[in-house]
C-alpha positions in Angstrom: 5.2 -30.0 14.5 8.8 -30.6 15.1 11.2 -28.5 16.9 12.7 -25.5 14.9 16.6 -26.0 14.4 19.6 -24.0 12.8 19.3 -26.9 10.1 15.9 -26.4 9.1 15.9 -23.5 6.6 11.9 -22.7 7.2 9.7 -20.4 5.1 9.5 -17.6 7.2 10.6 -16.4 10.5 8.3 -14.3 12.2 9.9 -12.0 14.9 7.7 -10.7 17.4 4.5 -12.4 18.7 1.9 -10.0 19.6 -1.2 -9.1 17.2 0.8 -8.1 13.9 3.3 -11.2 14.4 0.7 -14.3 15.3 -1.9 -12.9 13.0 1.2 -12.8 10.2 1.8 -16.1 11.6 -1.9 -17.9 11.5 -2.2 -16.5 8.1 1.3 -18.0 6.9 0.6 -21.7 9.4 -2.8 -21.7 6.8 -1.5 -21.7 3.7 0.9 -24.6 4.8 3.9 -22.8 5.3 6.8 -23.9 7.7 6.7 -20.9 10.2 8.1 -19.8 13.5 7.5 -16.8 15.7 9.6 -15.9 18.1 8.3 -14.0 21.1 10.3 -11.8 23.2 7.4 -11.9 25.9 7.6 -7.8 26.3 4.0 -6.6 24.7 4.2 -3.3 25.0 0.2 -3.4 26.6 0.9 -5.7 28.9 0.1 -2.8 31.7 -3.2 -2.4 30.2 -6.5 -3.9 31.8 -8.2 -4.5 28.2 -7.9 -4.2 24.4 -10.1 -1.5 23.2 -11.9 -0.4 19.3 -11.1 -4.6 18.5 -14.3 -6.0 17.5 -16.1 -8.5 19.3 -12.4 -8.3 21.7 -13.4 -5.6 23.0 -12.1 -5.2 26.8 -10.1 -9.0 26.6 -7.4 -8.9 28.5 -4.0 -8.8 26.1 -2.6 -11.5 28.0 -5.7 -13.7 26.9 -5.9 -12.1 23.1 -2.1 -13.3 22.5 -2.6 -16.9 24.4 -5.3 -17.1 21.9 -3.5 -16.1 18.7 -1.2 -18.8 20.1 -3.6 -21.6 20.0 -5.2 -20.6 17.0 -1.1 -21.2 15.4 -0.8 -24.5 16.9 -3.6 -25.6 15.1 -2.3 -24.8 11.7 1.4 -26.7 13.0 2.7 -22.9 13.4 5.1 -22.8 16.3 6.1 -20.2 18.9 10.1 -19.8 20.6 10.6 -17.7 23.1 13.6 -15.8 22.7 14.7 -12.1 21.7 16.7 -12.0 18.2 19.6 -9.5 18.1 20.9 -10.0 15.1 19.6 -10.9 11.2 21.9 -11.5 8.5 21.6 -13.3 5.1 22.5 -16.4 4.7 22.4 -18.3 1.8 19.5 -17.6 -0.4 17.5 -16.7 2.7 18.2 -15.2 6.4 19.8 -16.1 9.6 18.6 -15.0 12.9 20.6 -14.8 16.4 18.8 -15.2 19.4 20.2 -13.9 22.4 21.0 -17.2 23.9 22.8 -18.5 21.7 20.4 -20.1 19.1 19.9 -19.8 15.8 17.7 -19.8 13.0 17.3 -20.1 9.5 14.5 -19.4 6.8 13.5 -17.8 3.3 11.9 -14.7 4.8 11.7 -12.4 7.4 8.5 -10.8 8.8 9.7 -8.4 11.8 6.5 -7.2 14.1 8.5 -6.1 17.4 6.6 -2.9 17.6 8.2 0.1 19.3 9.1 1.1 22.7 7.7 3.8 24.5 9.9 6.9 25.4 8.6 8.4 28.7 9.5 11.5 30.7 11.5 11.1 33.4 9.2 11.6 35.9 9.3 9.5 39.3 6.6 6.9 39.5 5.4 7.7 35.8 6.6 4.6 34.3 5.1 2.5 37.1 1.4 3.8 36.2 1.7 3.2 32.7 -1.2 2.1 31.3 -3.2 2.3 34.1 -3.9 5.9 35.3 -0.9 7.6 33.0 -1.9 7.2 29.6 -1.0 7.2 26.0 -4.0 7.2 23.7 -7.2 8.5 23.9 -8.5 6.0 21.6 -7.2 2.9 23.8 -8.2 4.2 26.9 -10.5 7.3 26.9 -13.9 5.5 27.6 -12.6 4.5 30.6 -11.1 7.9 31.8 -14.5 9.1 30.7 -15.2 12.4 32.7 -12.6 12.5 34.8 -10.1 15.1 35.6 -7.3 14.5 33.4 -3.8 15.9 32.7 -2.4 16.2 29.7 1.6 16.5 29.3 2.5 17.7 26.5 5.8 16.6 25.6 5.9 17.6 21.5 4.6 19.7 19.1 1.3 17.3 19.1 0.3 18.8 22.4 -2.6 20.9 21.5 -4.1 18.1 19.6 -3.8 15.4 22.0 -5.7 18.5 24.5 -7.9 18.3 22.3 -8.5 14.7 21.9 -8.9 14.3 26.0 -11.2 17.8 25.9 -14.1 15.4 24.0 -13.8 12.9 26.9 -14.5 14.9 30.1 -14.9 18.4 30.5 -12.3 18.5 33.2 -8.6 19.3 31.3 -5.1 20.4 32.0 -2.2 21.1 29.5 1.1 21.2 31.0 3.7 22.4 28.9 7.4 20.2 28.9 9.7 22.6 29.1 10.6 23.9 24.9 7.0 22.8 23.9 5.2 26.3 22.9 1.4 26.6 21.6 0.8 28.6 18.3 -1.5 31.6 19.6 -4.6 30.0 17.6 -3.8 27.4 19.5 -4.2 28.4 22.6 -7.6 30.7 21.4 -8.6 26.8 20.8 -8.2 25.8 24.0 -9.1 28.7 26.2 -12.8 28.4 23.8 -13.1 24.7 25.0 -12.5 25.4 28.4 -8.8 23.6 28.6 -6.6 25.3 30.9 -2.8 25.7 29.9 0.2 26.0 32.1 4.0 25.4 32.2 5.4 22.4 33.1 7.3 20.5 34.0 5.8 18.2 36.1 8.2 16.6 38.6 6.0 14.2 40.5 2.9 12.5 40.6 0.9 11.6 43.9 -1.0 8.6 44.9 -3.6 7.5 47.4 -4.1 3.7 47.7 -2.1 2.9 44.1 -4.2 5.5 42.7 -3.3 8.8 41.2 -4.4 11.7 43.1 -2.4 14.9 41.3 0.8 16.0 39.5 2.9 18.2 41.2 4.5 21.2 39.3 8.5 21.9 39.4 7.1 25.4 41.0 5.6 23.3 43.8 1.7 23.7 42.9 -0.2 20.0 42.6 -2.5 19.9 40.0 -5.4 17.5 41.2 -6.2 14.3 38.5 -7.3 10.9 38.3 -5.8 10.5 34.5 -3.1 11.6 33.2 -2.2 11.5 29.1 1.6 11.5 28.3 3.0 12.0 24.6 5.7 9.3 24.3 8.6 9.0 22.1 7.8 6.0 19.6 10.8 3.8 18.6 10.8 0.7 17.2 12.4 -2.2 18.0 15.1 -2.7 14.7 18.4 -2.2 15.9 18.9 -5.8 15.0 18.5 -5.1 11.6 21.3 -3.3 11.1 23.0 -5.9 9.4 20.8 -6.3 6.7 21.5 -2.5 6.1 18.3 -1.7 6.8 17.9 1.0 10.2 14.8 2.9 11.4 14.0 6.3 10.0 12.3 8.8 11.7 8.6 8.8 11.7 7.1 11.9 11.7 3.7 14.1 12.0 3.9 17.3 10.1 7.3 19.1 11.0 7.1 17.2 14.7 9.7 14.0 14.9 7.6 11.8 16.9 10.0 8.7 17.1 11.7 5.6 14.9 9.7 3.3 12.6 10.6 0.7 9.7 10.4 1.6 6.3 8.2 -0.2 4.3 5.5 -0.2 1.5 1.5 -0.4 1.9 2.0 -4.3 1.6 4.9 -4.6 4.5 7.5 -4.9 2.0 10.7 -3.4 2.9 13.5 -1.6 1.0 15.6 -5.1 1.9 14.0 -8.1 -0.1 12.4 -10.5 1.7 12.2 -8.8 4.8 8.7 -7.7 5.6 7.3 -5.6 8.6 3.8 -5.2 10.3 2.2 -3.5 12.7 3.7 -0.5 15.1 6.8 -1.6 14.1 5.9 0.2 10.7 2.8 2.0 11.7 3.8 3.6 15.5 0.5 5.0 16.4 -1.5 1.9 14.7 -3.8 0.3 17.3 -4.1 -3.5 18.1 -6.9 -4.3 15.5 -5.0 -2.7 13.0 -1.5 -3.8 13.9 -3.4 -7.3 13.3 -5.1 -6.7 10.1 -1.0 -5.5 8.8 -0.1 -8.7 9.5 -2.2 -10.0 7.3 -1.9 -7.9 4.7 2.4 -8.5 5.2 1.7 -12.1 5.4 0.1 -12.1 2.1 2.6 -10.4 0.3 5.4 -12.4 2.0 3.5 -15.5 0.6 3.3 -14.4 -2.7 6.7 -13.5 -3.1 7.6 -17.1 -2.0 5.1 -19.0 -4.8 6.5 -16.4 -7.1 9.8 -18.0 -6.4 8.4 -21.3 -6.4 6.7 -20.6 -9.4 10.2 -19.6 -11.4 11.9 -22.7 -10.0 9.8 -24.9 -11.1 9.5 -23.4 -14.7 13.2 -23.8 -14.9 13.3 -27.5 -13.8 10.4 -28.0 -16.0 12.4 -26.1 -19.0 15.4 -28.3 -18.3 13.3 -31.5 -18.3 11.7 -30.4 -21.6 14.8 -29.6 -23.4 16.4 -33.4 -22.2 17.9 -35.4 -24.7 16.0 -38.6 -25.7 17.3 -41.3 -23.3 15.8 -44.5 -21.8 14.9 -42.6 -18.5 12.0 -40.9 -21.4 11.3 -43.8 -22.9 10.4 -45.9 -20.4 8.4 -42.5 -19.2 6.0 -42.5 -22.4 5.3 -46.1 -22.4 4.1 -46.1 -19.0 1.7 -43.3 -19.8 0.6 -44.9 -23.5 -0.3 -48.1 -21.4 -2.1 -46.7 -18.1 -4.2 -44.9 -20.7 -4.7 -47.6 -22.7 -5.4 -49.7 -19.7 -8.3 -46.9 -18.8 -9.9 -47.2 -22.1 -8.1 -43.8 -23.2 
C-alpha cells in the first residue's frame, strides 16, 4: 500500500493503535477500506509482563499482541504511522487530522481508540512500579499477586470494593485510607468479617529490596510490610484533541464516585459528532484488553455501515440523474450495444 498523504482523503483514520484501534483497523483493512492508524507508541500496559482474561493470549507479552495486530493489518493493505494527533477538525465532507510534527491527514471518518491515562498518587517510586508490583486491577493482575500480602490504597469512594476484590485473592490485606476517603460503617463491618485490616493513610513511600517491593511506609512513620500493592487511579482519556470537533470528555462515573474522563458514545461507538466513532477505554475506562478489542469491532462495523449507507445514497442519486437524462446519442449508442451483445449470445 502506498504511503498515506494530506491529498489522499482515506476512508477512515484510526487514531490510536493498541487492541481497540488495530482490531478497528483489521476489521475496516478486510472489508477493502483505505485505512490508517496512527500510533502514538504509549500503550498504557506497556509496564505489564502479560495480557490476562484474553483467550488463547493469555500471558503474551503486549509488546508481541500489538506487533501482531500490526501484521495481521498489513495483510489486509491496512497501514500504521507513527505519530501523536493533536488536533481534528472537519474538512470538507470528512476530517482533518494534525499530527504533532507537522503532518497531516485526511479521511471520511474518524475512529479515536487512544484510551485513557492513568492518574496516580504522588507517591515517590509509585509510578516507577507500575504494573509490576503497584497495581491497578485485580482482574489483570490478581492471579499473579495470588496470596501475597497486598496493599490496597484507596484513593476514591471505590475503596472498600476494590478491598474486597484483592480479599478473594490472598488472605493477607491492608486498606489504607487517602486522606478524605471515609468507609460507610457497614463497610467497614464488611471488612473487619473478612479479615481486612483498615487504617489511615496516606502512604508517603514505598520500600524496595533488589527492584522489589518490600512495604509502604505510612506519613506517621509505621511500614506496612507487602509484596503487592493495588492503587485506584484517576481514569482520563486521551480527547483533548477533540475539542475542535466540539466534542470534550465527560465525566465517567461509578454510583455518586467521579472516577475520571471518558468519550461519549453509543453501544455501537458512535459519537454525539457524526462520523467520529470511539472504542475501547477511551469510551469504556475500566474495559479490559479483550474487550477494548471486541469494541473495535463492534465501532468498526458501524463506522462501515455508515460509509455504504453514504455510498449507497450517492449512487441512487447518480443513478436517478442518469435515469431521468434526456434522449441523446450518448443513450443510443448505449441500447444498441446491449440489443447486439445480447443478440450476439443468443438472447
Amino acid at each position: 500500500m502506498s504511503r498515506a498523504t494530506s491529498e489522499q482523503v482515506m476512508d477512515a483514520v484510526v487514531i490510536g493503535g493498541g487492541a481497540a484501534g488495530l482490531s478497528a483497523a483489521v476489521a475496516l483493512s478486510r472489508f477493502r477500506r483505505h485505512v490508517v492508524a496512527v500510533d502514538a507508541g504509549q500503550p498504557r500496559n506497556a509496564p505489564a509482563e502479560g495480557v490476562h482474561n484474553y483467550l488463547s493470549r493469555d500471558g503474551m507479552p503486549p509488546a508481541e499482541l500489538l506487533a501482531a495486530g500490526r501484521r495481521e493489518l498489513a495483510g489486509y493493505g491496512g497501514q500504521v504511522v507513527e505519530g501523536t494527533v493533536v488536533a481534528a477538525r472537519r474538512a470538507d465532507e470528512g476530517f482533518a487530522v494534525e499530527l504533532a510534527d507537522g503532518r497531516a491527514l485526511r479521511a471520511r471518518r474518524l475512529l479515536v481508540a487512544t484510551g485513557v491515562v492513568d492518574g496516580l498518587p504522588d507517591v515517590p517510586g509509585m509510578r516507577e512500579r507500575w504494573g509490576r508490583d503497584v497495581l491497578h486491577c485485580p482482574y489483570c493482575h490478581g492471579w499473579e499477586a495470588r496470596d501475597r500480602a497486598i496493599v490496597v490504597y484507596g484513593t476514591n469512594p471505590m475503596a472498600a470494593h476494590a478491598a474486597q476484590m484483592w480479599r478473594q485473592l490472598s488472605d493477607d490485606v491492608t486498606l489504607v485510607l487517602e486522606p478524605g476517603t471515609r468507609l460507610r460503617p457497614e463497610q467497614a463491618e464488611e471488612l473487619a468479617a473478612r479479615g481486612v485490616e483498615v487504617t489511615d493513610g496516606p502512604i508517603t513511600e514505598l520500600l524496595t529490596e533488589g527492584d522489589r517491593l518490600t512495604g509502604a511506609r505510612l506519613a506517621d512513620g509505621r511500614v506496612l510490610p507487602c509484596t503487592a500493592l493495588a492503587v485506584g487511579t484517576r481514569l482520563e482519556a486521551r480527547a483533548d484533541f477533540l475539542s475542535g470537533l466540539g466534542l470534550e470528555p465527560v465525566e465517567h462515573r461509578m454510583g455518586d464516585a467521579v472516577m475520571g474522563t471518558r468519550v461519549e458514545a453509543d453501544a455501537t461507538g458512535a459519537t454525539p459528532v457524526p462520523g467520529v466513532f470511539v472504542a475501547g477505554n477511551a469510551a469504556d475506562p475500566f474495559g479490559q484488553v479483550i474487550g477494548s478489542a471486541a469494541a473495535g469491532l463492534t465501532a468498526a462495523g458501524a463506522l462501515n455501515a455508515s460509509l455504504i449507507a453514504e455510498e449507497v445514497e450517492r449512487a441512487v442519486a447518480e443513478h436517478r440523474a442518469r435515469s431521468e437524462e434526456p434522449f441523446s446519442a450518448r443513450i443510443e449508442a448505449e441500447v444498441s450495444e446491449r440489443v447486439v451483445g445480447a443478440r450476439r449470445h443468443g438472447l
